[in-house]
C-alpha positions as CSV (number, residue, x, y, z in Angstrom):
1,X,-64.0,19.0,-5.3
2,X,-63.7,22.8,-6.7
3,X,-66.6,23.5,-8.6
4,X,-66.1,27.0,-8.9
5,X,-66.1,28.7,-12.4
6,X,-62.4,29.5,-13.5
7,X,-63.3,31.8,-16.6
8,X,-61.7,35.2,-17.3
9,X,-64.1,37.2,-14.8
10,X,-63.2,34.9,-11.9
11,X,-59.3,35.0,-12.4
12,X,-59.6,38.8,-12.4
13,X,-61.4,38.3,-9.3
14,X,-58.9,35.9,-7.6
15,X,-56.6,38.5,-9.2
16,X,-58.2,41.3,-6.9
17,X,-59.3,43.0,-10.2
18,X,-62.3,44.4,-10.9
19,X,-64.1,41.7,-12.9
20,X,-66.7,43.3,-15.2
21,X,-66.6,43.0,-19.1
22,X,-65.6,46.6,-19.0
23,X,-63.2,46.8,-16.9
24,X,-61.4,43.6,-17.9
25,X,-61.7,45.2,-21.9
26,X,-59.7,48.3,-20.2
27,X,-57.6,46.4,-18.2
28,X,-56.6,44.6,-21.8
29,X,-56.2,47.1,-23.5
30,X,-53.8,48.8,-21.0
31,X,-51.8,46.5,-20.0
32,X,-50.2,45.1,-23.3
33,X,-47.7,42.2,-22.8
34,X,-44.6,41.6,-25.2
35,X,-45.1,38.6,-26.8
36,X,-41.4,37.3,-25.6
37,X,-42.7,38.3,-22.0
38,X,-44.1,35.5,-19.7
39,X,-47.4,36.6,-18.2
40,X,-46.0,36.5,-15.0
41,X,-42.6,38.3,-15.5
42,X,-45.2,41.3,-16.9
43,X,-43.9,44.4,-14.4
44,X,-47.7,45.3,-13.4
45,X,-48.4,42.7,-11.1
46,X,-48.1,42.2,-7.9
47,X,-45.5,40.0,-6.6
48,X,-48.7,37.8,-5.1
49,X,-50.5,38.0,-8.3
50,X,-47.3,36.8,-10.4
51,X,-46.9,34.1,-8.1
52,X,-50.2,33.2,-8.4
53,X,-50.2,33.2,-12.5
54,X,-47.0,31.0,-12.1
55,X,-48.2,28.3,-9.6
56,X,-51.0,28.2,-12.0
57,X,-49.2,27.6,-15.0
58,X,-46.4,25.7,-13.4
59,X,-48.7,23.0,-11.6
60,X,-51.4,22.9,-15.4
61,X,-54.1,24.2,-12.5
62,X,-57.2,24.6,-13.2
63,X,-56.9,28.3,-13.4
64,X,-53.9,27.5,-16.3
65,X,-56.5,27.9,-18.9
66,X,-58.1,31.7,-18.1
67,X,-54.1,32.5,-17.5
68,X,-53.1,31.4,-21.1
69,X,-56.3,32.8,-22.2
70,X,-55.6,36.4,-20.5
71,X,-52.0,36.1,-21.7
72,X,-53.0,35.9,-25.3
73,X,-55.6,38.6,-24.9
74,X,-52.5,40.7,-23.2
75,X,-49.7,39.7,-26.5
76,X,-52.6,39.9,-29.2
């Protein structure tokens, strides 16, 4: 059983991003997202790090609700 934490900071980190308040306000507030856009379809990530937001969202992972949660932060 996973009992790993999958918050904001840890999906940045499974991202590859850096994971500290700061950086994950910058990264925010950098990095806005249309609100027509699907997180995943967003043109700075990765192709690994897309397909990672979509297997998340596709298969209601556990990670789904830090991805919904960092897409809303992305449109807001």
């Amino acid at each position: 059983m996973d009992t790993s934490r999958h918050d904001l900071p840890a999906l940045f980190k499974q991202l590859g991003l850096p994971a500290e308040a700061s950086a994950i306000r910058a990264f925010i507030a950098s990095h806005p997202l249309a609100h027509e856009t699907n997180i995943e379809e967003a043109p700075f990530w990765s192709n690994a790090q897309a397909a990672f937001l979509k297997q998340s969202l596709d298969d209601d992972a556990e990670w789904a609700e830090a991805v919904d949660e960092l897409a809303n932060l992305l449109s807001g």
